[in-house]
C-alpha positions, 0 to 999 in steps of 0.5 A, a space after each residue: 358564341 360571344 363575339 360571332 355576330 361582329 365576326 359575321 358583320 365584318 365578313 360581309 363587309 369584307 365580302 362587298 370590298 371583294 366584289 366592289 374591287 372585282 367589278 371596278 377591275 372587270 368594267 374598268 373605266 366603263 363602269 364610273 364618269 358616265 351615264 351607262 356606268 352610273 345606270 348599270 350600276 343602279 340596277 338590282 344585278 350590280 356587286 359592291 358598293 359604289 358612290 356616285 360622284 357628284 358633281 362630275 357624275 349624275 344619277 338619271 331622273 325618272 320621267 315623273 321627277 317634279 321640282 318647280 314649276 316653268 311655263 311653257 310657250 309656244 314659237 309662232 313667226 319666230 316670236 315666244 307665245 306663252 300659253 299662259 291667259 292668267 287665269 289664276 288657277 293656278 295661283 288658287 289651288 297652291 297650298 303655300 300660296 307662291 305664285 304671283 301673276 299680273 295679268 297685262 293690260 292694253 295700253 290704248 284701251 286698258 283693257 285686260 289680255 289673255 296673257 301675264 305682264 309678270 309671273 312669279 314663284 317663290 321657289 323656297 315657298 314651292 312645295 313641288 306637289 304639282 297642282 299648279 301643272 295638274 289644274 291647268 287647264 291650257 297646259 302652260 305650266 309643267 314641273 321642271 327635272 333642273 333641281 341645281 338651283 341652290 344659291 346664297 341669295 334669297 331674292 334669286 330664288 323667285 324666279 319670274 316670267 323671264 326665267 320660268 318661260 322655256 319652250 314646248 320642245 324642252 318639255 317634249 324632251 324631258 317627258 315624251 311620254 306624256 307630251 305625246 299623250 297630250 298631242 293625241 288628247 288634241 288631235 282627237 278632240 280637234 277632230 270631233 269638233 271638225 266632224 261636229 262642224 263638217 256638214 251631213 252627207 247628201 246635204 250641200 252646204 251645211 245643215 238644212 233647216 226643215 220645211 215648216 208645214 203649212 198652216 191650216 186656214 182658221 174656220 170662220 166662225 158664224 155671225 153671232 145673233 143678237 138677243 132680243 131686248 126684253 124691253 122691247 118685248 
């Protein structure tokens, strides 16, 4: 029959409107302007159609969402400790080459430290693969959830070591999984390097040094004889 399909089409339009004004007046308010109402309508048992308005509502990212990257430093004496030595690993191995470090210096003896004067990324460069957090190999540098960093200035987009710093807490927050996974990938290499350290049981301090065995007195050789000169003979 002609004419059926758009008939069909336009009963389950009708049937989501139906179940979109059902669910709005069963939850009421519950089900708009907050983070339940946005989560449960996310889930496969949700009816209708609903959008999600930005920016007053926010959909929730999942623990593995990566934008760009931020440095992570850690609060010793009430000062900030980047974990960041300037390596440059991470400047390497990124595909779009958007990482700009400059490595500090001692001011008496100009020799380098182990920590950045200045760490840059261009985040329009930034390509959010992760292998700059991945290849780190101090943990200094993790991918960020903030995705709200549009602008309409080019030069406020590279964000420098100022505004990358942000503390261990905050990455603990948005990723407590893999936080915690790491804290005991620490504790436990700290422990085998104290067992490695920690002296055997039964010797008092530390590891004893075996005896050397005695050495055995050289035989002397008897006096050689001297030969008989044919001349004389």
């Amino acid at each position: 029959m002609k004419g059926f399909g758009i008939v069909k089409g336009l009963g389950v339009t009708l049937k989501h409107i139906y179940d979109t004004y059902a669910e709005d007046f069963k939850a009421g308010r519950k089900r708009y302007y907050n983070e339940d109402g946005v989560r449960q309508r996310m889930t496969h048992d949700t009816k209708g159609i609903f959008t999600v308005n930005y920016p007053e509502e926010r959909l929730p990212v999942a623990e593995n969402f990566r934008y760009v990257p931020f440095l992570v430093y850690d609060e010793v004496d009430g000062e900030k400790v980047p974990r960041c030595t300037a390596c440059g690993i991470c400047s390497k191995v990124c595909p779009s080459q958007c990482i700009w470090i400059t490595r500090a210096e001692d001011p008496e003896t100009g020799k380098p430290l182990k920590t950045p004067e200045n760490f840059a990324i261009d985040i329009d460069l930034c390509l959010n693969c992760g292998y700059c957090a991945e290849y780190c190999p101090f943990d200094a540098i993790k991918m960020d959830h903030d995705y709200e960093l549009a602008s309409y200035d080019r030069i406020v987009n590279v964000h420098h070591k100022d505004r990358l710093l942000k503390p261990a807490s905050y990455y603990a927050e948005i990723r407590p999984t893999y936080y915690a996974l790491e804290q005991q990938a620490k504790a436990e290499a700290a422990a085998k390097k104290a067992a490695r350290r920690a002296p055997k049981e039964g010797q008092e301090g530390g590891r004893e040094r075996p005896a050397r065995p005695e050495r055995r007195e050289r035989k002397q050789r008897p006096e050689r004889r001297e030969r008989p000169d044919k001349t004389e003979e």
